[in-house]
MIVEX-373682 format. One record per residue (C-alpha): x, y, z; residue number from 1. Coordinates in Angstrom, 2 decimals, always signed. Layout:
BEGIN
NODE, X, Y, Z, NUM
...
REM end
This chain:
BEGIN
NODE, -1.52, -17.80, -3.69, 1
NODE, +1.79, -19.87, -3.19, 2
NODE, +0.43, -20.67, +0.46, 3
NODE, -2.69, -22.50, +0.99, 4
NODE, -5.11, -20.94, +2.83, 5
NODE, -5.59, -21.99, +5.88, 6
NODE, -9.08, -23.03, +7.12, 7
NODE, -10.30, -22.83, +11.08, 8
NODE, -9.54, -25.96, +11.83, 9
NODE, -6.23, -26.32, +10.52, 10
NODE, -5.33, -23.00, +12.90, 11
NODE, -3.96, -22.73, +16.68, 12
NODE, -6.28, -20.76, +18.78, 13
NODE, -3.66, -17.96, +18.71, 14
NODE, -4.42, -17.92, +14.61, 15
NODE, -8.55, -18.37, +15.24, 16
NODE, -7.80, -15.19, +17.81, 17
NODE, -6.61, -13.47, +15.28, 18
NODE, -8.38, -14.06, +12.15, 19
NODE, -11.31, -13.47, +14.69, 20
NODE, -9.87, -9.99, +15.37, 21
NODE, -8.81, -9.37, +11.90, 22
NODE, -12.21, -10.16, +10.25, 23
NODE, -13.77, -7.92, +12.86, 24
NODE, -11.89, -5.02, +12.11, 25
NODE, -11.52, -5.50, +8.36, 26
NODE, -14.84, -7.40, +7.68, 27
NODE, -13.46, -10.62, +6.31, 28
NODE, -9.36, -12.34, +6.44, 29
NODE, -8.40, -11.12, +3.27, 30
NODE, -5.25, -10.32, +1.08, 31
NODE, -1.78, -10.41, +3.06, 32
NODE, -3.77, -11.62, +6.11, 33
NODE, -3.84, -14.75, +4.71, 34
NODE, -0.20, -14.98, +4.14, 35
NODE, +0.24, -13.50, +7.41, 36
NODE, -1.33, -15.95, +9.48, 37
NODE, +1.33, -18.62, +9.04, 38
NODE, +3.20, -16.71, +11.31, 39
NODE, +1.30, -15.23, +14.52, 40
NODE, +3.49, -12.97, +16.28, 41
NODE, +3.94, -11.28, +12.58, 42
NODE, +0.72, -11.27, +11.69, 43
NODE, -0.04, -9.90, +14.86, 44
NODE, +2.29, -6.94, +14.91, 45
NODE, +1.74, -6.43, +11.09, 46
NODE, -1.98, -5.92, +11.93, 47
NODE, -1.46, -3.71, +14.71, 48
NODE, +0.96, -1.26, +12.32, 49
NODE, -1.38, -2.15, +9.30, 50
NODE, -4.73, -0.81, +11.37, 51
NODE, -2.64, +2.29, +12.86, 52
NODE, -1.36, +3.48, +9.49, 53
NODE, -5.17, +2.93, +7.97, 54
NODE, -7.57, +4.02, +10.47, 55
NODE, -5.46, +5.93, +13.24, 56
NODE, -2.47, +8.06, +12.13, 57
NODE, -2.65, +11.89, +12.36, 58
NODE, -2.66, +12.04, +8.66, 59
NODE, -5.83, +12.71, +7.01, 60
NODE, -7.74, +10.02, +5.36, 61
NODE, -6.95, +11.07, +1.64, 62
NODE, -3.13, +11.27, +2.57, 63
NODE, -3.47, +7.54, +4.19, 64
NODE, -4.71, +6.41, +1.10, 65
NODE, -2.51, +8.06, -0.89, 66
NODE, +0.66, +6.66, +0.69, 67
NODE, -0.96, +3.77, +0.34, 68
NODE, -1.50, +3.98, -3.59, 69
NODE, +1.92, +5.23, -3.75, 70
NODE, +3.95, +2.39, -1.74, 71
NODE, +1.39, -0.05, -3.76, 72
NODE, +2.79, +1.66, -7.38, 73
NODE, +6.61, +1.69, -6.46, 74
NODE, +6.16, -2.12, -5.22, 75
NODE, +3.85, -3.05, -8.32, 76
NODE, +1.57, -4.00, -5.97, 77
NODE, -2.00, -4.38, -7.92, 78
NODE, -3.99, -6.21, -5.43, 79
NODE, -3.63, -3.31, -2.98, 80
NODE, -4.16, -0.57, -5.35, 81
NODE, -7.19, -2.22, -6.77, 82
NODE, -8.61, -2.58, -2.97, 83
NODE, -7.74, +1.44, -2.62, 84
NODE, -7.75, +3.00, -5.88, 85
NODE, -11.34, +3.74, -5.65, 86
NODE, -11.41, +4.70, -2.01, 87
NODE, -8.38, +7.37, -2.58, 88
NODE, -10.50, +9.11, -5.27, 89
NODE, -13.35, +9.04, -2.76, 90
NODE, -11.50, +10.32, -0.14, 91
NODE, -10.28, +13.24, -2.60, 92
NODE, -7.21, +12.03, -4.20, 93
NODE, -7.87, +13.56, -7.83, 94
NODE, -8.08, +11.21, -9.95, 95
NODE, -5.97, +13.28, -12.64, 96
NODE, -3.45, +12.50, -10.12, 97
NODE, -3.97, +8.56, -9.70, 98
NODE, -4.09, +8.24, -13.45, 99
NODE, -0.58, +9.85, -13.06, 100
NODE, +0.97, +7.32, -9.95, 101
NODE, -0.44, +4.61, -11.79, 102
NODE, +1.91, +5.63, -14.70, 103
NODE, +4.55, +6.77, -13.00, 104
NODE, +4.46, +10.10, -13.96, 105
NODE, +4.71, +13.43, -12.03, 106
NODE, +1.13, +13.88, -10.04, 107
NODE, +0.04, +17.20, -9.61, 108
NODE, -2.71, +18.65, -6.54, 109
NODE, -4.48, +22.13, -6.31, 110
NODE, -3.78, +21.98, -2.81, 111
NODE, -0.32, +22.95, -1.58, 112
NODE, -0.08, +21.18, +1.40, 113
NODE, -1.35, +17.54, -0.32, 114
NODE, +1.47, +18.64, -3.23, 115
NODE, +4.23, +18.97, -0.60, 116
NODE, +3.23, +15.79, +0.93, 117
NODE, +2.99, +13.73, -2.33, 118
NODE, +6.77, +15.30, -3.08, 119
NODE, +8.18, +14.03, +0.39, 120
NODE, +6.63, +10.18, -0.16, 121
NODE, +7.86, +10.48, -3.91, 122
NODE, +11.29, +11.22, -2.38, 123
NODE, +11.38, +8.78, -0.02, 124
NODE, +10.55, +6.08, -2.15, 125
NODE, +12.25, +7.09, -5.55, 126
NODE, +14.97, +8.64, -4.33, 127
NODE, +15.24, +6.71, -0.93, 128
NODE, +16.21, +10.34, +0.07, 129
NODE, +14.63, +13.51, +0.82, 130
NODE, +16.16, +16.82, +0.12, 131
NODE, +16.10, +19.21, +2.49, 132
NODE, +13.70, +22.00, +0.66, 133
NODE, +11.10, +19.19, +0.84, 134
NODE, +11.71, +17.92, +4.50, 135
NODE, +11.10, +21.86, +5.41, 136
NODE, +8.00, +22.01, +3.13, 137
NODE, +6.46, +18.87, +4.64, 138
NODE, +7.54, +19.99, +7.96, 139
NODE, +5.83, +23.33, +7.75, 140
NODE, +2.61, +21.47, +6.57, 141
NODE, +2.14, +18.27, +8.78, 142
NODE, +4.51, +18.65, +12.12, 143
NODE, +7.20, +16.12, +12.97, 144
NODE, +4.28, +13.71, +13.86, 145
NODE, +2.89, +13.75, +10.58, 146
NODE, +6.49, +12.91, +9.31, 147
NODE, +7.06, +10.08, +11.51, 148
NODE, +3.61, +8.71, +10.82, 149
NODE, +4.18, +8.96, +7.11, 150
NODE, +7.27, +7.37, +7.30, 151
NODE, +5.13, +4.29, +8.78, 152
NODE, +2.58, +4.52, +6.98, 153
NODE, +4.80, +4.22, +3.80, 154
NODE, +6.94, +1.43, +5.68, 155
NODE, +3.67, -0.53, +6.38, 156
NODE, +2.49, -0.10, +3.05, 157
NODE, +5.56, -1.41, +1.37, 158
NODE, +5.83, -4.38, +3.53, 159
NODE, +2.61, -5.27, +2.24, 160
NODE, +3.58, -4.54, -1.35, 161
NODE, +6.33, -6.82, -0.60, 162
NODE, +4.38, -9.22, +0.70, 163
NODE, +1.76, -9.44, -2.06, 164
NODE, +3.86, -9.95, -4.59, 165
NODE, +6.28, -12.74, -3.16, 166
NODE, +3.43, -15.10, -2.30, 167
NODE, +1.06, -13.78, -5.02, 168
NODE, -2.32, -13.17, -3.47, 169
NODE, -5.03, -12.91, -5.72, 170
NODE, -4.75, -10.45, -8.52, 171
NODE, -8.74, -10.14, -8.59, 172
NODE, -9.45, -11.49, -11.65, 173
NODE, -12.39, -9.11, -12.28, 174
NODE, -10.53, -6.07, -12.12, 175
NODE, -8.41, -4.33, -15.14, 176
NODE, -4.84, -4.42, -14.89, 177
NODE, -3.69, -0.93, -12.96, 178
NODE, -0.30, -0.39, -14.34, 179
NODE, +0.62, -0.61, -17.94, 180
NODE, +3.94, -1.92, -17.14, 181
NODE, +2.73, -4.73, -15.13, 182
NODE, +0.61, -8.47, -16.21, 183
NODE, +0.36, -10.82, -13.26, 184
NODE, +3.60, -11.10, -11.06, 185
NODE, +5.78, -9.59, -13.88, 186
NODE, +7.07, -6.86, -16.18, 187
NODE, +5.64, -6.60, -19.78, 188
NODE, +8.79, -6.99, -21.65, 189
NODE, +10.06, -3.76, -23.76, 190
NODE, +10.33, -4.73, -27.10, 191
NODE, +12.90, -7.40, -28.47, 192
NODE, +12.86, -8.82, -24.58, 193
NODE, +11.99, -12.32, -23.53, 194
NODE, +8.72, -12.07, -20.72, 195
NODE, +9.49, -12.38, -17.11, 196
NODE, +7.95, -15.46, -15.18, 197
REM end
């Protein structure tokens, strides 16, 4: 990480308050936390978006994680698909259809109402737009609350992508490499290229 890590001691009691909330929530001050900490009032208000978009949202718990595996793809973010990739496929995210995020390739679901969702987040963060067919199809499916919550859900998730990356937290050493185009906090060069620090 290219912050150190701070210890109990070396935090303010506003920091000890939170990690103290954090870990109780969360189980331990992992991941972006740690980065987050630096800087109470963010890490406050990124853990109160950060626990809304997880754990209370009006999406269902397989969408959550999907957004999340979804944000954490487009941002090349392998420490938090490698805390979720396991979770979304036991919360019923196919995992025909992780295998395909992961590679950024067109994911298909039996279900119509999960396929209509995965198109509006694919939008959004591909295209940065969504068409209006697939703002009526998502519509239909999840309400304008489910839209609005997606919308922060996938916001939340990217700042943590975002985060992740430009202090590199730990890549878990134990775990494969999730994305073929990705080794540590770069791009595998195409052929004939010179490899990104």
């Amino acid at each position: 990480m290219r912050l150190p890590v701070l210890n109990e001691e070396e935090m303010d009691q506003r920091q000890q308050e939170l990690a103290a909330r954090i870990a109780g929530r969360r189980g331990a001050v992992r991941g972006p936390f740690r980065v987050w900490l630096h800087s109470p009032e963010m890490c406050e208000r990124a853990e109160s978006l950060g626990a809304f978009a997880r754990f209370d949202c009006s999406l269902p718990g397989h969408l959550r994680e999907l957004t999340l595996l979804m944000a954490a793809r487009n941002w090349d973010a392998q420490y938090s698909w490698n805390a979720h990739v396991h979770q979304a496929i036991e919360a019923g995210i196919p995992e025909a259809a992780v295998k395909a995020v992961a590679e950024k390739r067109e994911a298909v679901f039996d279900n119509e109402a999960d396929q209509a969702f995965y198109q509006f987040c694919r939008e959004v963060l591909e295209e940065h737009f969504v068409t209006d067919e697939t703002f009526a199809r998502a519509l239909e499916h999840f309400g304008s609350k489910g839209l609005v919550d997606t919308i922060g859900a996938l916001g939340n998730f990217t700042m943590l992508g975002m985060c992740l990356n430009t202090f590199q937290v730990d890549l878990q050493a134990d775990k494969e490499p999730p994305f073929p185009d990705i080794r540590g906090y770069g791009r595998v060069p195409a052929d004939g290229d010179e490899p990104q620090p």
